[in-house]
N, C-alpha and C positions, 0 to 999 in steps of 0.2 A: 747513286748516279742521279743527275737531277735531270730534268725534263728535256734541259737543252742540250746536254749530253749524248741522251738516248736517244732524240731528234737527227742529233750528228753522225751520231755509231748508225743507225740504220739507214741514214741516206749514204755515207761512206761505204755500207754495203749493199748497196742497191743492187750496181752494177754487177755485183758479183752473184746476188741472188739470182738476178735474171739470169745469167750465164748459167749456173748451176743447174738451173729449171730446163733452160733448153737442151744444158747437155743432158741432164736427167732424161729430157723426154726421148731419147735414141738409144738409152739404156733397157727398154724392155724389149724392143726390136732383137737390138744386136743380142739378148741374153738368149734368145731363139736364131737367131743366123747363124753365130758363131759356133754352136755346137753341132747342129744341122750339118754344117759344112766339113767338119773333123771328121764325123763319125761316116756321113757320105762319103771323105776322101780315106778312111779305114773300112769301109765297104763292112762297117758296122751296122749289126740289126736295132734301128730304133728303139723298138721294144722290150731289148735288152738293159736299156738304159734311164730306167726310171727311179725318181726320185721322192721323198713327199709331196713333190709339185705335181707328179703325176707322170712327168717324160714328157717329149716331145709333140708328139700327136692329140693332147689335151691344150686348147685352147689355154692362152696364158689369161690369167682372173683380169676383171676388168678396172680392179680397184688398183692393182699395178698402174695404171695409167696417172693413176691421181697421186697414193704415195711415193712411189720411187723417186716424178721429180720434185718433188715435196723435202724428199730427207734430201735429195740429191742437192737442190738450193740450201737446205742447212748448214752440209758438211761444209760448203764451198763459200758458204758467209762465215761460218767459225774459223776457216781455213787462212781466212784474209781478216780476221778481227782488228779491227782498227785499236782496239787498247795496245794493242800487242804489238801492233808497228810492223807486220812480216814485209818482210822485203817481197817484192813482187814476183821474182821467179820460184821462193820460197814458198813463198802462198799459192802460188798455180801448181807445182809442183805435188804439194800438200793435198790442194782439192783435184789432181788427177790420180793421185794414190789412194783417195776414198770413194770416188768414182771407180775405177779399175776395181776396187776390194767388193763393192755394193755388184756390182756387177759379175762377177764371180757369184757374189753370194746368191746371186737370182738364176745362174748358171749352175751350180752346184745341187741347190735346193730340187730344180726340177732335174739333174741328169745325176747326179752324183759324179758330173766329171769337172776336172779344172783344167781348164785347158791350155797344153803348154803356150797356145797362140798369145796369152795374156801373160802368165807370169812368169815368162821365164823374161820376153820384155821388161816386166816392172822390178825383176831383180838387174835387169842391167840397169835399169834405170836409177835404182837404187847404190848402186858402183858409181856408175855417172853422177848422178848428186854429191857423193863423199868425195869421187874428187875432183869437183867444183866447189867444196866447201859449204855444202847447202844440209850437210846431214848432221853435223857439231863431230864428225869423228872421220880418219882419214881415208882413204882407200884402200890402203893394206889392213884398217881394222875393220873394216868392211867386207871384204872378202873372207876375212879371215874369220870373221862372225858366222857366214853363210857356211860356209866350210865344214867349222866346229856344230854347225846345228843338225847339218847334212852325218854328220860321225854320230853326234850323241842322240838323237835319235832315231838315227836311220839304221844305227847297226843295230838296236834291243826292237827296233818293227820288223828287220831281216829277220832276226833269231825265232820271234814271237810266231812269223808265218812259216819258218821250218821245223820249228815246234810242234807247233797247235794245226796247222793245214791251214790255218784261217790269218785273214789280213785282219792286223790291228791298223797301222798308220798307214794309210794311201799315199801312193807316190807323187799323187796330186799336193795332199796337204802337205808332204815332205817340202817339196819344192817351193810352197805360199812360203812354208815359215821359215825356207832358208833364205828366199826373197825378204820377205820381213828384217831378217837380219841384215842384211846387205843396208836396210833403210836405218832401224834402231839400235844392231847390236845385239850380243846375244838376254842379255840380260831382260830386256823387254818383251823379247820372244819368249822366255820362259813365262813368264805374265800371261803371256796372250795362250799358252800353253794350259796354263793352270784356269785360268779366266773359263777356256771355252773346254775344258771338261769337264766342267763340274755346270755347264750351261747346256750342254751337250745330255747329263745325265735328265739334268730337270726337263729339259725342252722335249725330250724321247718318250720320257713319262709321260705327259701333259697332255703331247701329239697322238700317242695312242691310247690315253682314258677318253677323251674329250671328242676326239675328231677321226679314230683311227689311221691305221694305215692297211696297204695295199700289201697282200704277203710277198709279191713281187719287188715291193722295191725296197729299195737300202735308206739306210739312215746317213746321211751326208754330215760332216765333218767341219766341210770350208765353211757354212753357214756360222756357226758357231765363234770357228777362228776369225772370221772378220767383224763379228759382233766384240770381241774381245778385243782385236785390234783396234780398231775403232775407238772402243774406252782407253784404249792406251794411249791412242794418240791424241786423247782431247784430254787427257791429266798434264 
């Protein structure tokens, strides 16, 4: 790419960095309001629901300020890439599904919860894209995606926790990855499946040689799935 090219591509994305940033900066906010307000209106005890972030009543890091709308400007300049030509409701579309995902993932991290307020939205939204034609696959394969993801792994996370006592797959992640499907199908959901557990094992490891963890709290799941996602959706 020569100079005047790159000149091009990044002022072509300008407009969209900037937006990305500003939505970025009401993503650390809401990753604390939204859960706040679930677990308030479930007359849940906060302290219940802690994450590696720590839960609720720990001050969110300060450096969230700086990278969230950082990656947030990223996703939403890759989303709109001018080589690529995306059609405009495609590309908004695009960077409010990586928004919505990042945002989860800062939600998840500190509560271990995902909360249906987000994704059960971004699976319709996800139906609604297919049949407006914006997903490359129709509505009824859409659905039918989400469906099949909701069976094939929902029924071996049902067995596993009447088995064992213990939950393997959270009804939170069940629902991202059948959302997911709604957006790519089931095929790329398996990706984003395989992608975030074996990121899931290394990232657990890593978190408690290096940094520990809190014997209170859980090891969250979504983080992972939207790191995974995320690579899926920029191949």
């Amino acid at each position: 790419m020569s100079h005047s090219d790159l000149l091009h591509s990044t002022w072509a994305s300008l407009p969209w960095l900037v937006a990305g940033t500003l939505a970025g900066l009401w993503l650390v906010p809401l990753a604390r309001l939204i859960p706040q307000r679930v677990l308030q209106g479930a007359q849940a005890d906060l302290q219940e629901w802690q994450g590696p972030g720590g839960g609720l009543e720990r001050p969110a890091p300060e450096a969230r300020r700086i990278w969230v709308p950082m990656l947030n400007a990223a996703l939403w300049g890759f989303s709109a890439n001018p080589t690529s030509q995306p059609e405009f409701w495609s590309a908004l579309l695009g960077a409010c599904l990586a928004s919505a995902l990042l945002l989860l993932a800062l939600i998840d991290w500190d509560t271990t919860l995902l909360p249906d307020w987000i994704v059960l939205p971004l699976g319709a939204a996800g139906l609604g894209a297919s049949h407006a034609g914006l997903t490359g696959h129709s509505l009824l394969a859409s659905a039918a995606s989400a469906a099949l993801v909701l069976f094939v792994l929902g029924v071996p996370a049902w067995l596993f926790q009447r088995l064992r006592g213990a939950r393997g797959l959270g009804g939170g992640d069940l629902k991202l990855l059948a959302a997911l499907a709604a957006w790519w199908g089931v095929v790329s959901v398996l990706y984003v499946v395989l992608g975030a557990s074996l990121l899931t094992v290394v990232w657990n490891l890593a978190w408690r040689r290096f940094k520990g963890l809190d014997p209170e709290a859980e090891w969250p799941f979504g983080p992972a799935i939207v790191a995974a996602a995320l690579v899926v959706w920029s191949m």
